[in-house]
C-alpha positions as CSV (number, residue, x, y, z in Angstrom):
1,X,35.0,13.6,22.4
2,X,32.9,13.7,25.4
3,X,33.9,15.2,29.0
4,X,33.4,12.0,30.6
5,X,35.2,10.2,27.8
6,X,38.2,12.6,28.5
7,X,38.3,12.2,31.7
8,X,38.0,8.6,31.4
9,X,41.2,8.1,29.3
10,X,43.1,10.3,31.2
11,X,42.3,8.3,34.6
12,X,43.3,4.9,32.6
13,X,46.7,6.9,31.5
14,X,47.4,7.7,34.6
15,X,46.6,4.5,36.7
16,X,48.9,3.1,33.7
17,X,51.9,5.4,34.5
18,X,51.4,4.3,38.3
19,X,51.5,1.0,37.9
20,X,54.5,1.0,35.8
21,X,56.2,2.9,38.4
22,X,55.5,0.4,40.3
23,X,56.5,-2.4,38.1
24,X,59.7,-1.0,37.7
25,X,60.8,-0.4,41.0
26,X,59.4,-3.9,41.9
27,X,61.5,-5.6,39.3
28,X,64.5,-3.5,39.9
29,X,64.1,-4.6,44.3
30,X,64.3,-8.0,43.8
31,X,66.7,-10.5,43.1
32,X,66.8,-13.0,40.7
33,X,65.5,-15.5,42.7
34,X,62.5,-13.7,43.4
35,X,62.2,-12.9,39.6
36,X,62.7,-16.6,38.8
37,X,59.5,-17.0,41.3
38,X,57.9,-14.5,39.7
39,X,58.6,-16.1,36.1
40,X,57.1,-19.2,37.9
41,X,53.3,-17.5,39.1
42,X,53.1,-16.5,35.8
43,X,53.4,-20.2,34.1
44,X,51.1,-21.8,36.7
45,X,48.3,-18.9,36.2
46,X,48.6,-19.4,32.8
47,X,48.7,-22.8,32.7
48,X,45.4,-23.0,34.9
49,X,44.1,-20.5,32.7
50,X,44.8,-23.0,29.8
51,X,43.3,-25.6,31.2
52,X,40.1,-24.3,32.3
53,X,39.1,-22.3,29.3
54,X,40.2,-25.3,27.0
55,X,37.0,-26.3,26.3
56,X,34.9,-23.2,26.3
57,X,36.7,-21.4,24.1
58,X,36.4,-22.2,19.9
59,X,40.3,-22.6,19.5
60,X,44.1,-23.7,20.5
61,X,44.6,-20.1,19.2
62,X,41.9,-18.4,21.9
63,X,43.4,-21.0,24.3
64,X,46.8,-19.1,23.7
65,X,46.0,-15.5,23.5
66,X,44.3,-16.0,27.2
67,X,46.7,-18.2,28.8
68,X,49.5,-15.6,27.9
69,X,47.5,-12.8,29.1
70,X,47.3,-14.2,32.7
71,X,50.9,-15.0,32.7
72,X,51.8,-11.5,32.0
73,X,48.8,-10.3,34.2
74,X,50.1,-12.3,36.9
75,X,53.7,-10.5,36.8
76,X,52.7,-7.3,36.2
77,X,50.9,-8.0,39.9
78,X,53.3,-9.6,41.5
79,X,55.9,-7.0,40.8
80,X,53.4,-3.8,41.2
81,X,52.8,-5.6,44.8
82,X,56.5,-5.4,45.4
83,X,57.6,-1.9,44.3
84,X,53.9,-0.9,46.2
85,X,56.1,-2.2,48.9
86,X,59.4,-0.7,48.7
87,X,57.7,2.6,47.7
88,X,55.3,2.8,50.3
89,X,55.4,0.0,52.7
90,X,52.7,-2.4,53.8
91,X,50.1,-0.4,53.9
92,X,50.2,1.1,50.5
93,X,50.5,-2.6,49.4
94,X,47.7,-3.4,50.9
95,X,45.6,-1.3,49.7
96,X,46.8,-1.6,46.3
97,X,46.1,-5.4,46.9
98,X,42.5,-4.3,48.0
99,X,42.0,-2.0,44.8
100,X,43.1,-4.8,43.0
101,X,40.9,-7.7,43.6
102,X,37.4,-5.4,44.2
103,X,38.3,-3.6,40.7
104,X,38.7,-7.7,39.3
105,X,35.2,-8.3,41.5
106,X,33.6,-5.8,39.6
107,X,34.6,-6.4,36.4
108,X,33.9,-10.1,36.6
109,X,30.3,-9.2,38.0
110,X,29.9,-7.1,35.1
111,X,30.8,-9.6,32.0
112,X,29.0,-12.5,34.1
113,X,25.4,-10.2,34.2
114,X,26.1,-9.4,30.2
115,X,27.1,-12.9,29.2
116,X,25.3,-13.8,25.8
117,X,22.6,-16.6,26.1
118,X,23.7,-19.8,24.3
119,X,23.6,-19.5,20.5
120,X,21.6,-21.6,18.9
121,X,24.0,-23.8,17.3
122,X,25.1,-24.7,20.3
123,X,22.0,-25.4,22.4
124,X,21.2,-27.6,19.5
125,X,24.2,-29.5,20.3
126,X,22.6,-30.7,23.4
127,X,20.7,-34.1,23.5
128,X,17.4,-33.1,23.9
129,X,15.4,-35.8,25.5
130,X,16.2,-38.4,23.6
131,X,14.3,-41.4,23.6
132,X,15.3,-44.4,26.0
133,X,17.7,-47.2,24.3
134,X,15.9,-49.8,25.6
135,X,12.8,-48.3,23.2
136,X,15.3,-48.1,20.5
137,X,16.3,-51.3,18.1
138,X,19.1,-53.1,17.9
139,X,20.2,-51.1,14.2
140,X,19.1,-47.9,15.9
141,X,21.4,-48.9,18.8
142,X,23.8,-49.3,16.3
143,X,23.2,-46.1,14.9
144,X,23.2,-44.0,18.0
145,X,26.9,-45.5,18.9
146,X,28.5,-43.7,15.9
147,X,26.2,-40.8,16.5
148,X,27.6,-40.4,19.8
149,X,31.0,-41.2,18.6
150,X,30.7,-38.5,16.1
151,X,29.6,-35.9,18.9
152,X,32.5,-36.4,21.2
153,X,34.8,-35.0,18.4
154,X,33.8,-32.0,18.2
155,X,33.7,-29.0,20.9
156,X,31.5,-29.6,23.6
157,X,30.6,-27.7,27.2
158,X,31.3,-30.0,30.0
159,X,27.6,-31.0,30.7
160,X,26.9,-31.5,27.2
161,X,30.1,-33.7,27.0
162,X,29.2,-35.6,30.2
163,X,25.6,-36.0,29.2
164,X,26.8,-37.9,26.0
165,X,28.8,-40.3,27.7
166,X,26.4,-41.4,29.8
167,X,24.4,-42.2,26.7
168,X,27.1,-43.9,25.3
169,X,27.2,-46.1,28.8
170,X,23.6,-47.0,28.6
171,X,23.9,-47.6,24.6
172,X,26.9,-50.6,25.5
173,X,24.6,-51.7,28.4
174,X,21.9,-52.0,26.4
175,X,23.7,-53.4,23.4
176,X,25.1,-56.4,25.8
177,X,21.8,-57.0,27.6
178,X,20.6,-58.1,24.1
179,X,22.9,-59.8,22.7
180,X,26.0,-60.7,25.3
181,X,28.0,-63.0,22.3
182,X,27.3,-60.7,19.7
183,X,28.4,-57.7,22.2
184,X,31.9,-59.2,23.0
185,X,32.6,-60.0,19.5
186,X,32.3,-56.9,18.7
187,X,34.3,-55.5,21.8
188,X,37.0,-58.2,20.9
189,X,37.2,-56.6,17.6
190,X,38.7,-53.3,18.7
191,X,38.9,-50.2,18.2
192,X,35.5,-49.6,18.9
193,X,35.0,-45.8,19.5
194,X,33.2,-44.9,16.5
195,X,32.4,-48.6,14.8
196,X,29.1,-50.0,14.6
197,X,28.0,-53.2,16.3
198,X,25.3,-54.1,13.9
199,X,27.6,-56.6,12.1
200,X,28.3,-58.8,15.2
201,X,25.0,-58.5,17.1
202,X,21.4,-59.6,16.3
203,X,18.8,-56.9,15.0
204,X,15.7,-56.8,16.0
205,X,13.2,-54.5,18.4
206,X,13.6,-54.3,21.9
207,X,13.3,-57.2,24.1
208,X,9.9,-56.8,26.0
């Protein structure tokens, strides 16, 4: 093992030890209201955590491991803040504070400049130009409803997700502008997420 290496473990070990110190003397100062506040942080950063990651990451399991880990990131703070305090006082919390969010800067400056480009599965996910529905016909319009349909259930980035429902909203526009009788037939017949409108409305090209 390297010098540097050494060195490095030993720093992580001992900024471990310190903040466990500080942990404990932070859990052990306050009272169980505080630690009922505490226990509260810690659902709503995980819960936020939850929420926002939901649909980046491939899994409910993913979901989980990360929402748990900011709940018990988020305690382990809060109560290193508080023994910082009843150790040292308000200055040594704020710099701990300080050291905190510039070493969480850093590290988030450092994942966001190595972030992998899109894999290719996934940019191919994307609609790539497709062409307008009012050059498509009335089958193809058809068509291009289920296709959509079939897109929205699976796992999609936010722009992907939002660029397929506006071709859904053009698709039912179009689909209506052609054929308004056939088009509320076929809405009258609900569900119609992921059925096709061929059956109820006239086929043809576009209208010029």
């Amino acid at each position: 093992m390297s010098t540097r290496g050494l060195l490095h473990r030993l720093l992580l070990g001992l900024g471990a030890v310190a903040v466990g110190v500080l942990v404990v003397a932070g859990g052990l100062a306050l009272r169980p209201p505080g630690l009922v506040a505490v226990g509260m942080a810690a659902v709503v950063a995980a819960s936020l955590v939850a929420g926002v990651s939901r649909d980046s990451l491939p899994g409910p399991a993913e979901v989980v491991d990360v929402a748990w880990k900011a709940g018990a990131a988020t305690v382990v703070a809060l109560l290193a803040l508080c023994g910082a305090a009843v150790l040292g006082g308000s200055v040594l919390t704020l710099l701990l504070a300080g050291a905190a969010a510039l070493a969480g800067t850093v590290t988030w400056l450092v994942r966001a400049h190595r972030a992998p480009a899109p894999s290719a599965p996934a940019a191919a996910r994307r609609p790539s130009s497709p062409r307008p529905v009012s050059a498509l016909a009335t089958d193809e319009l058809g068509r291009e409803w289920t296709r959509t349909s079939a897109a929205l259930a699976g796992r999609l980035d936010a722009a992907t997700r939002a660029a397929i429902v506006a071709r859904r909203e053009e698709t039912l526009d179009e689909l209506e502008r052609r054929d308004p009788e056939g088009f509320a037939r076929w809405i009258a017949g609900l569900p119609v997420a992921d059925s096709d409108p061929g059956g109820e409305l006239r086929h043809g090209d576009p209208a010029p």
